[in-house]
C-alpha positions as CSV (number, residue, x, y, z in Angstrom):
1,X,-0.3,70.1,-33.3
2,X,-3.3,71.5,-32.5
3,X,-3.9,73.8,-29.6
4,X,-6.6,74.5,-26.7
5,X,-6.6,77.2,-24.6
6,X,-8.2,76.7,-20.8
7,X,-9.2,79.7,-18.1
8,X,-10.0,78.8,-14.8
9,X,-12.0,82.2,-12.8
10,X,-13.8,82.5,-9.5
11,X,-15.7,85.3,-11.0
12,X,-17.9,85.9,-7.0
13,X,-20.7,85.8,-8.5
14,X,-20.6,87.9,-11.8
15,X,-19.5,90.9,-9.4
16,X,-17.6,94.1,-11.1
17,X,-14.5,94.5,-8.6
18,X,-14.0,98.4,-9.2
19,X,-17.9,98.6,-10.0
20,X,-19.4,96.8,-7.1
21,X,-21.8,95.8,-9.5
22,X,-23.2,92.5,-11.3
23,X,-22.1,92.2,-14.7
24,X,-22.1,88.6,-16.7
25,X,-21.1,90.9,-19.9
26,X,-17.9,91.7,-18.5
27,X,-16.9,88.2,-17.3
28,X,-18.0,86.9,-20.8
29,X,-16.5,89.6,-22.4
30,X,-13.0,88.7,-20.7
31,X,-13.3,85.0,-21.3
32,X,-13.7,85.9,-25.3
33,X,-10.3,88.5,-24.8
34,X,-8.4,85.6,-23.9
35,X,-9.8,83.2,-26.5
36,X,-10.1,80.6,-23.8
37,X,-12.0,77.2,-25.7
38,X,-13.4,76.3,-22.1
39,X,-13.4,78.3,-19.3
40,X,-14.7,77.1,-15.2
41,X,-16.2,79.6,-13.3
42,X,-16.5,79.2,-9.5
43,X,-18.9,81.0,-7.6
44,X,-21.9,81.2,-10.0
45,X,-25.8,82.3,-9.1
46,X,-28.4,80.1,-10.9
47,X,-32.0,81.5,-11.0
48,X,-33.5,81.9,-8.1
49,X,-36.2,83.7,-5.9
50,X,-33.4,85.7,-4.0
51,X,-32.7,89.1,-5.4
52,X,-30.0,88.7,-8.4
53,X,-29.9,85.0,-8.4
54,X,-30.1,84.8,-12.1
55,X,-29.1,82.8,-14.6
56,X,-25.3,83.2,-15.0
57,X,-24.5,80.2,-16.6
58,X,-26.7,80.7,-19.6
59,X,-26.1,84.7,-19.4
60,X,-22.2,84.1,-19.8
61,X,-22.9,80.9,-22.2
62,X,-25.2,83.1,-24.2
63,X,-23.1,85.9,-25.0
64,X,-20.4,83.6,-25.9
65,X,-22.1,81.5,-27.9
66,X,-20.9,78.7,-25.7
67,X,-22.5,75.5,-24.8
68,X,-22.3,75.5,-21.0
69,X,-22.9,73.6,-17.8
70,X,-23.9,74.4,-14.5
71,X,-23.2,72.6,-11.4
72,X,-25.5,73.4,-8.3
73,X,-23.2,73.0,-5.2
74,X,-25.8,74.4,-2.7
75,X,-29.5,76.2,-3.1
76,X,-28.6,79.3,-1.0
77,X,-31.4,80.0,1.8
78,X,-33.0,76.5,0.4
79,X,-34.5,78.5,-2.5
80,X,-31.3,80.2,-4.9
81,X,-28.5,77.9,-7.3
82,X,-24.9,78.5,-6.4
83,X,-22.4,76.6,-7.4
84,X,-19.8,76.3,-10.3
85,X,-19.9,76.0,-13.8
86,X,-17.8,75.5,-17.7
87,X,-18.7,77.5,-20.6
88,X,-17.5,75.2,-23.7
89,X,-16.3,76.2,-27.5
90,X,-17.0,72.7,-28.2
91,X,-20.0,70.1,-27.1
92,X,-20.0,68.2,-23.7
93,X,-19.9,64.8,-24.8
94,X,-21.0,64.0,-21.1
95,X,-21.5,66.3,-18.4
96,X,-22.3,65.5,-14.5
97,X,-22.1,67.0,-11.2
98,X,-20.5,64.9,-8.2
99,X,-21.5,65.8,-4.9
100,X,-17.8,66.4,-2.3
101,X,-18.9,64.5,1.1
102,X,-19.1,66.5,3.2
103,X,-17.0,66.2,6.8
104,X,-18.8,64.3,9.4
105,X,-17.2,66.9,12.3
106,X,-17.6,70.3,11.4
107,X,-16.0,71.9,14.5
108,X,-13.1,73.9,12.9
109,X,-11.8,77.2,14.3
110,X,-9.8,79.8,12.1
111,X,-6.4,81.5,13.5
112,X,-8.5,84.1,15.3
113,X,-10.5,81.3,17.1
114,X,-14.0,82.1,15.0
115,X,-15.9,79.0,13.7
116,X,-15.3,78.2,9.9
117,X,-18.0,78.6,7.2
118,X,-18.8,75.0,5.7
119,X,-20.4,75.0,2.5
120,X,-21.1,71.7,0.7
121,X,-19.1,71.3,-2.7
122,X,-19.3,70.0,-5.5
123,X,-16.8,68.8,-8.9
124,X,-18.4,69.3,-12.6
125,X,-16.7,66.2,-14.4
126,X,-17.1,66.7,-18.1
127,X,-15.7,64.8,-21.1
128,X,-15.0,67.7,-24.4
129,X,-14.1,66.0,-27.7
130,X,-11.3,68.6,-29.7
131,X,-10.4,66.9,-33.0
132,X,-11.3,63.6,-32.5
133,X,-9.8,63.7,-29.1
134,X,-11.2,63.0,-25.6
135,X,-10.4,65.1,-23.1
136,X,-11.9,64.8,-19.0
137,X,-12.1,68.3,-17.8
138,X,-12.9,68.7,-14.0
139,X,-13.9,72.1,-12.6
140,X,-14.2,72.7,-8.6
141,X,-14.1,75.2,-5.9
142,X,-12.6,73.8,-2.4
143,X,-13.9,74.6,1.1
144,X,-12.3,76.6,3.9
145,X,-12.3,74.2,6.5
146,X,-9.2,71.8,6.2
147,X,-11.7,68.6,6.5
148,X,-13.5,70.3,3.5
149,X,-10.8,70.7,1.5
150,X,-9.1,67.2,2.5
151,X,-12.4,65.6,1.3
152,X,-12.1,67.4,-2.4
153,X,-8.8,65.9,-2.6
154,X,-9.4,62.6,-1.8
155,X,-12.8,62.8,-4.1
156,X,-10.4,63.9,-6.9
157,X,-8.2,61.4,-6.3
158,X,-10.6,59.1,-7.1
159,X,-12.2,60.2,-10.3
160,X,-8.0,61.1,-11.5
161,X,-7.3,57.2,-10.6
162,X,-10.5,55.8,-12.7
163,X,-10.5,58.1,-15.8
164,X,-7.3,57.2,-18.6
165,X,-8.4,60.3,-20.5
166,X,-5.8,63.0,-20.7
167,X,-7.6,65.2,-17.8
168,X,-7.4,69.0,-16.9
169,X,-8.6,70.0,-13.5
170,X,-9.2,73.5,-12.3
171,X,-11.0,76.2,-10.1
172,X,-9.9,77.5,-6.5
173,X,-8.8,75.5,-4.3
174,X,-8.5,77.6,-1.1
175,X,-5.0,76.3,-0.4
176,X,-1.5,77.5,-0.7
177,X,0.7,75.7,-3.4
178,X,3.3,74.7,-0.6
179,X,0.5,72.9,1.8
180,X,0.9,69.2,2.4
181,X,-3.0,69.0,1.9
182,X,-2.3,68.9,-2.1
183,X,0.7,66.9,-2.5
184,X,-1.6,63.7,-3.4
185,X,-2.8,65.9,-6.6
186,X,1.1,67.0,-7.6
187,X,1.8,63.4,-7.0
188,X,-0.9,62.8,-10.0
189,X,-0.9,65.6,-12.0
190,X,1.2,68.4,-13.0
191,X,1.3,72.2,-12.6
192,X,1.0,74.7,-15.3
193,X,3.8,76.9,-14.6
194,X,2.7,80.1,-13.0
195,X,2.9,80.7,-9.4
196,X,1.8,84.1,-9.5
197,X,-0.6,85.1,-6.6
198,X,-4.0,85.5,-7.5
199,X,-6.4,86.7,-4.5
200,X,-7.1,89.2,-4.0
201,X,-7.4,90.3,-7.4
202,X,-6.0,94.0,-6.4
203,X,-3.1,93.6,-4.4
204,X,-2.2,89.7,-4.8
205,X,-1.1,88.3,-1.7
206,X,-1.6,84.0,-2.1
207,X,-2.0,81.5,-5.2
208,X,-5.2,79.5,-4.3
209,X,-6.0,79.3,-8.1
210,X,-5.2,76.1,-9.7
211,X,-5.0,74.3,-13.4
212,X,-3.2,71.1,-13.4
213,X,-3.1,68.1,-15.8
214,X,-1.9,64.7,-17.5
215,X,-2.1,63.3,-20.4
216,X,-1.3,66.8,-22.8
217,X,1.5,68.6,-23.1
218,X,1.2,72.3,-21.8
219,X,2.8,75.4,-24.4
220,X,1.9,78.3,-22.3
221,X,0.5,79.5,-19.2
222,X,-0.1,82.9,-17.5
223,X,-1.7,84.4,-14.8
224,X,-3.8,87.1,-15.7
225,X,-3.1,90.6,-13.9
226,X,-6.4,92.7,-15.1
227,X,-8.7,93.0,-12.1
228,X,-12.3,91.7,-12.7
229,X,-13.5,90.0,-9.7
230,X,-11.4,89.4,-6.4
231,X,-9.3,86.4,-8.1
232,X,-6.9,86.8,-10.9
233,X,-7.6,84.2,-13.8
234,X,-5.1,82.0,-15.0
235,X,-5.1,80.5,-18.9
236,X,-2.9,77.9,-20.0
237,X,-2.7,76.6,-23.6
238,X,-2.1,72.9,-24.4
239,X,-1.1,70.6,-27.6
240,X,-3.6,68.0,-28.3
């Protein structure tokens, strides 16, 4: 059989967790450690007229010597890319961004009574050939706001429903694995086996990190416990 090997990473922007510093190198650098084929990165900076809004995509990509994809979720101040994005071994047969609706209400309240952040989101829906094999790989990054992350599901839902491809979705979802808000995804895909926590990256305390599939049968999977940014990574390897 042969094998592929997925990471999924919030990487918060390209920031060096002991460092406090910006540092593409060392994200690309762990991403090549692992040997991951396709990696998606939540929390990415495209060029922009902010300071450090760079290119991250292409910086990571370029290092690698990955092709790679970034999907703009928000322009940050109107003016800066942010969003998510894959960094591929292999060509994107077919590569698009699709815009999460956001919730019509956005009147949410946290446990301490504080309004929620919303933040529009977005899903990178690609399509990887590996040996003359297909494969629909989906990267995302949830909301905090339960009507956010509700929305993601039941955009996911969707696209899962219309595509027959063996499919691998990823990225952090901002949602505990025992919350009834994911049990339509479960219900279509399954888990790699890891339940590890993964955020913070320090001193674990909740899994909100996610790779799930279909279609493909999964050898190994792992949660990564070297501190990068402020999630763990998780890598899973899969027979095609």
């Amino acid at each position: 059989m042969i094998e592929m090997k997925v990471m999924t990473f919030n990487i918060q922007h390209a920031l060096d967790f002991k460092r406090k510093v910006i540092d593409t190198d060392l994200f690309a650098d762990a991403i090549a450690k692992h040997n991951a084929d396709f990696c998606g990165l939540n929390e990415v900076r495209g060029e922009g007229p902010i300071e450090n809004y760079t290119d991250q995509t292409n910086a990571i990509g370029d290092k690698l010597g990955y092709y790679r994809y970034f999907g703009e979720a928000i322009k940050v101040r109107g003016t800066s890319p942010y969003g998510n994005a894959l960094v591929s071994r292999y060509p994107l047969k077919s590569v698009e961004t699709i815009r999460i609706p956001d919730p019509e209400a956005k009147d949410e309240l946290d446990r301490d009574g504080d309004p929620v952040h919303y933040e529009s989101r977005c899903i990178i829906k690609s399509v990887i050939e590996k040996n003359k094999k297909d494969i629909c790989i989906l990267v995302t990054h949830f909301g905090l706001a339960e009507s956010e992350r509700i929305s993601a599901v039941n955009k996911l839902c969707e696209i899962i429903d219309r595509t027959d491809l063996p499919l691998i979705l990823m990225g952090d979802f901002n949602t505990e694995p025992d919350e009834e808000l994911l049990a339509p995804l479960f219900g279509r895909l399954k888990s790699i086996d890891t339940y590890e926590n993964t955020f913070p990256s320090d001193k674990p305390q909740i899994k909100i990190d996610y790779i799930l599939y279909k279609g493909l049968e999964c050898k190994y999977s792992e949660t990564i416990n070297e501190v990068y940014a402020d999630h763990l990574p998780l890598v899973a390897e899969f027979d095609i």
